[in-house]
C-alpha positions in Angstrom: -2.5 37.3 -49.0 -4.5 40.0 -51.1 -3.4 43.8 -50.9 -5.7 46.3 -52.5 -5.1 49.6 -52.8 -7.2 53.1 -53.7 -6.4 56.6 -53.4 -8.6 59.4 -51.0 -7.8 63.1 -50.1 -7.7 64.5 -46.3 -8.7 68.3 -45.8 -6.6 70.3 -43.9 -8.0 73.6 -43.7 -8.3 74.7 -47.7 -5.8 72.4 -48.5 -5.7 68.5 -49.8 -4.0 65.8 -49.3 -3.8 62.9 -51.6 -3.8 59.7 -48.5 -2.7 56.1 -49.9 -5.2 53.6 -48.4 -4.2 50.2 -48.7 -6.2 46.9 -47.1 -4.6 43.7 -46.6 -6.4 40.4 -45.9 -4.1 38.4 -44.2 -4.2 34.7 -42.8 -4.7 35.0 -38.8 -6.8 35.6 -35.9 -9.6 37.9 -37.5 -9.9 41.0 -37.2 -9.8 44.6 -38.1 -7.1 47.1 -37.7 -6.8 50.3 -38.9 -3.4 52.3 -39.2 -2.2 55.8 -40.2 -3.7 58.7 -37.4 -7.1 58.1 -37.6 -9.4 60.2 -35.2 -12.4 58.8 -33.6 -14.5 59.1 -36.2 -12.4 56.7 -38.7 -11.6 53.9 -35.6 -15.5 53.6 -35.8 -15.5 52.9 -39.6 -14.6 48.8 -39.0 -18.7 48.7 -37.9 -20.0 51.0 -40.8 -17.8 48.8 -43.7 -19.1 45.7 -41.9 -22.1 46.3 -42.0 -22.1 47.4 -45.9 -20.3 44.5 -46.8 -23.1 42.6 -44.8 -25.8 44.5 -46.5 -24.6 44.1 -49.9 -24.7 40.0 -49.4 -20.5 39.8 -49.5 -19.5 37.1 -46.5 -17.5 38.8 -44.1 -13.9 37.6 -44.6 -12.5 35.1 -41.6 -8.8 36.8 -41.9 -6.9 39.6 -40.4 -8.1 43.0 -42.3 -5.3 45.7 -41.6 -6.4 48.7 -43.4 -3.1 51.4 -43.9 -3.7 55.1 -44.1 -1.2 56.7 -45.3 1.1 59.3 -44.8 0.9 58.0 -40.9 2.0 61.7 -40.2 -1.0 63.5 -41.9 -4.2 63.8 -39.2 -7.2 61.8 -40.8 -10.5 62.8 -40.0 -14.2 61.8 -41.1 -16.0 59.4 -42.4 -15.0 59.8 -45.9 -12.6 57.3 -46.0 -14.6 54.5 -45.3 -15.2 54.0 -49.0 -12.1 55.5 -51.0 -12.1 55.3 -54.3 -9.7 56.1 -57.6 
């Protein structure tokens, strides 16, 4: 259905990393899936963007959400990805 795409930068060490994330609402089973090496910290983001999506009076979607991370061979870490922007 809808694919939306920003851009975000991963640290590693001194050094950046420009990291494609794209999100894709899809017709299925709800849910949320997240893709690309996250760490801990990101696989815990699907309950902080809820709940700002919640919070800001948006209805959560009833579709599939697959958020993309990419490159999938770059180690993402953080919270700072939770709300990417251009």
């Amino acid at each position: 259905m809808g694919l939306g795409t920003t851009a975000s930068v991963a640290l590693t060490g001194m050094e950046g990393h420009v990291v494609e994330v794209q999100a894709q609402l899809a017709a299925s089973v709800p849910g949320f899936t997240l893709v690309g090496l996250p760490d801990a910290a990101l696989a815990e983001s699907r309950d902080r963007v809820r709940a700002a999506v919640l919070s800001s009076g948006i209805a959560w979607p009833q579709r599939k959400i697959t958020v993309n991370l990419s490159p999938a061979s770059l180690r993402k870490s953080g919270t700072g990805f939770d709300l990417s922007s251009t």
